[in-house]
C-alpha positions as CSV (number, residue, x, y, z in Angstrom):
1,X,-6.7,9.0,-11.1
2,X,-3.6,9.4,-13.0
3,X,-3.3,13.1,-13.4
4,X,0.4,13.5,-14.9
5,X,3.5,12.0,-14.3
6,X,6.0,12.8,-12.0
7,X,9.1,15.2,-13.4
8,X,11.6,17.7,-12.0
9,X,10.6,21.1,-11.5
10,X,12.8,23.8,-12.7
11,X,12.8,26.7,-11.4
12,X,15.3,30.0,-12.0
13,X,17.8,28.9,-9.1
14,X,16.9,25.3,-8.8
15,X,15.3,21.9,-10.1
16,X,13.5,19.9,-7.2
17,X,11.1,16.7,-7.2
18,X,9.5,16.5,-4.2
19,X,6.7,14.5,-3.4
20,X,4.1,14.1,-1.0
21,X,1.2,11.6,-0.1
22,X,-1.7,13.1,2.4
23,X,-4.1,11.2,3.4
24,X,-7.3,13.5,4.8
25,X,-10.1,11.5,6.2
26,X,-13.7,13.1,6.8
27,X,-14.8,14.4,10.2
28,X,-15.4,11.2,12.8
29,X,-15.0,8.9,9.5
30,X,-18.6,9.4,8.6
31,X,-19.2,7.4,5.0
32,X,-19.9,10.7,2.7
33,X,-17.5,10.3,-0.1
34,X,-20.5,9.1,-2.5
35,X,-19.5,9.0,-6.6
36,X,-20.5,12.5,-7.1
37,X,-18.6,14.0,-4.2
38,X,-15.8,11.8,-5.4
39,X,-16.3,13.7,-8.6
40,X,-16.7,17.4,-7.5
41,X,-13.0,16.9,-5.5
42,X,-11.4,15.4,-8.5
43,X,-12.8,18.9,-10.4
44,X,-11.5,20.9,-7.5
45,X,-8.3,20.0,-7.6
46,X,-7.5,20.3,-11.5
47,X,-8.3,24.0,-10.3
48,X,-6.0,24.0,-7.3
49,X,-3.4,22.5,-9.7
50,X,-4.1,25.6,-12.4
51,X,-4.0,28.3,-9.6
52,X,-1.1,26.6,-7.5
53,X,2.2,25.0,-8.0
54,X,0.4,21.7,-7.0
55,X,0.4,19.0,-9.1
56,X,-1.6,16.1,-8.2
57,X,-0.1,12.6,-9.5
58,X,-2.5,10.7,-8.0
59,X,-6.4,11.0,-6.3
60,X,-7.6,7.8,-4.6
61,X,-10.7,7.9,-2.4
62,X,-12.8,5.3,-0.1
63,X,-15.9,6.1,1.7
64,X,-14.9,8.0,4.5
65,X,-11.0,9.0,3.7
66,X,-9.0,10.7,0.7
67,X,-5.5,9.8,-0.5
68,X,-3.6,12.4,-2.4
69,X,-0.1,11.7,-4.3
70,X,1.5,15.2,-5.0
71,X,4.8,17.4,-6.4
72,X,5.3,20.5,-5.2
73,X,7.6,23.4,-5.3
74,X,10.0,23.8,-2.0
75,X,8.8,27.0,-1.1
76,X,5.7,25.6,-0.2
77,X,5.3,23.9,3.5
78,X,3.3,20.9,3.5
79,X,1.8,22.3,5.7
80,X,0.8,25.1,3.4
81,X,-0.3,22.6,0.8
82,X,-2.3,20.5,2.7
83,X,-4.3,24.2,4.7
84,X,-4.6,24.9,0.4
85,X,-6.1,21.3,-0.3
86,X,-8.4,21.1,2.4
87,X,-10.3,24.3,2.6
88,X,-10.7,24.6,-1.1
89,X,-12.0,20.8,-1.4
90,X,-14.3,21.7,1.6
91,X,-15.4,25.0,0.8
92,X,-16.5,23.6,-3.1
93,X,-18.4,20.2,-1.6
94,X,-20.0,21.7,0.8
95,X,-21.6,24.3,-1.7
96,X,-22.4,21.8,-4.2
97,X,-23.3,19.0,-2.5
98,X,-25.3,20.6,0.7
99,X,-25.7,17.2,2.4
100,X,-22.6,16.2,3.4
101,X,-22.6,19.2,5.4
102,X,-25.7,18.1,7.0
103,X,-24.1,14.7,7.4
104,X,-20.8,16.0,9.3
């Protein structure tokens, strides 16, 4: 998913362009990334992107792991952005799609 193309980030004091690829995979690689779940994280993270100063470039998913090209801002870790990523994604599939839960 082509979300928006890369481009420098100006801020007051600075202009950066940092990017990061994550890769999450699901809990003991269990096969639960069906079309619809692939769907409700592609929703969640526009709304991470509105809220945050995360900008996702790129979402690619397979059955049983996630890929994530993003830009952030430096004052975020990436360890910040992917504790953000993941408990937001997981907190949204797991309320609307109940079975996955069931399956992990």
């Amino acid at each position: 998913m082509g979300v928006s193309p890369s481009i420098h980030l100006h801020k007051s004091h600075n202009v950066s362009m940092l990017l990061y690829h994550l890769v999450c995979s699901t809990k003991y690689r269990r096969f639960v990334l069906s079309p619809k779940v692939d769907c409700i994280l592609r929703q969640t993270c526009l709304a991470i992107q509105d809220r945050y100063e995360i900008h996702f470039l790129e979402i690619g998913s397979d059955k049983d792991h996630v890929h994530f090209l993003l830009q952030s801002v430096p004052t975020y870790s990436p360890t910040k952005i992917a504790r953000t990523i993941k408990s937001i994604t997981a907190r949204e599939i797991f309320s609307r799609a109940p079975g996955v839960k069931r399956a992990l």
